[in-house]
C-alpha atoms as one frame of an Amber mdcrd trajectory, in Angstrom:
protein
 -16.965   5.002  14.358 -15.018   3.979  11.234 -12.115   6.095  10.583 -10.497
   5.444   6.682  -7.299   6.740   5.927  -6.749   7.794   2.295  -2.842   7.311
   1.803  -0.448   6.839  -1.185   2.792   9.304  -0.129   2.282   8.889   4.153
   1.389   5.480   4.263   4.502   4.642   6.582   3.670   7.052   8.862  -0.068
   6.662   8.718   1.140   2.405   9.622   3.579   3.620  12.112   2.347   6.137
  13.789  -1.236   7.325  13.398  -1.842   3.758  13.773  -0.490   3.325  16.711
  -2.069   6.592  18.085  -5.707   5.290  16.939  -5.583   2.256  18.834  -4.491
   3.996  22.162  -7.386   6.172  21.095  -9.688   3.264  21.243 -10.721   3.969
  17.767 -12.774   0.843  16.815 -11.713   0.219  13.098  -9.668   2.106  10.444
  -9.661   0.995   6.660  -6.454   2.089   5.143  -6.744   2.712   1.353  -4.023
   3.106  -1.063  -5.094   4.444  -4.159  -1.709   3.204  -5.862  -2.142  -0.359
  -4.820  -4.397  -3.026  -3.023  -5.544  -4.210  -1.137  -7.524  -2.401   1.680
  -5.976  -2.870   5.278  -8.837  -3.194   8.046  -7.783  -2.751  11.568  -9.876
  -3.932  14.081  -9.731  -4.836  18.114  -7.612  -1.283  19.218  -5.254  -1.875
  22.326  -2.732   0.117  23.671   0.096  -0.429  20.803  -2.220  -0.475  17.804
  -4.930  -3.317  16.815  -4.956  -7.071  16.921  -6.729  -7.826  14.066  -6.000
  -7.075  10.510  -7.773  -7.969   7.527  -6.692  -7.863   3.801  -9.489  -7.220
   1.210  -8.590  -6.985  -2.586 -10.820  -7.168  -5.671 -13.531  -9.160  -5.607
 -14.157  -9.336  -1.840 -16.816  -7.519   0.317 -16.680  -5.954   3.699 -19.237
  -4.784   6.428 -17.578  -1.736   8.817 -18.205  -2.703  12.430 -20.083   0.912
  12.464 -22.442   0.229   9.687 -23.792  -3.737  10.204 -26.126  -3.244   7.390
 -23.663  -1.846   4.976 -21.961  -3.856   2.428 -19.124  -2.295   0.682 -17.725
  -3.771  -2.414 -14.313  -2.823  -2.601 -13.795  -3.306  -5.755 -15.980   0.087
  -6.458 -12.951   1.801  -3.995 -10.475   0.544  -5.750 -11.179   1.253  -9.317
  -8.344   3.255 -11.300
């Protein structure tokens, strides 16, 4: 499962609580893309309070969701304006 979160005007609340909420959920990864701004957020490892692992990806970088091993995603295509 790979949940992305499209989010310009609830990003606090998608940080602070759906966040939160998806890690208790056991939710294996969530992207969380601003389409005002980068870089990507990747969440990763869910526990009780949220995730232990967070990963940054701006232009020029490349990232493989858990869920799809034999995906590559170039995030520069997601975050063209």
């Amino acid at each position: 499962l790979l949940l992305i979160e499209v989010s310009d005007s609830t990003l606090d609340y998608d940080r602070e609580e759906k966040l939160p909420a998806y890690g208790r959920a056991g939710v294996p990864e969530v992207w969380i893309v601003n389409p005002q701004d980068d870089p990507i957020e990747v969440y990763r490892e869910p526990h009780y309070t949220g995730y232990s692992s967070k990963s940054l990806l701006g232009h020029g970088t490349q990232a493989t969701p858990l869920a799809f091993p034999d995906v590559l995603v170039d995030v520069s295509e997601l975050l063209k304006r």
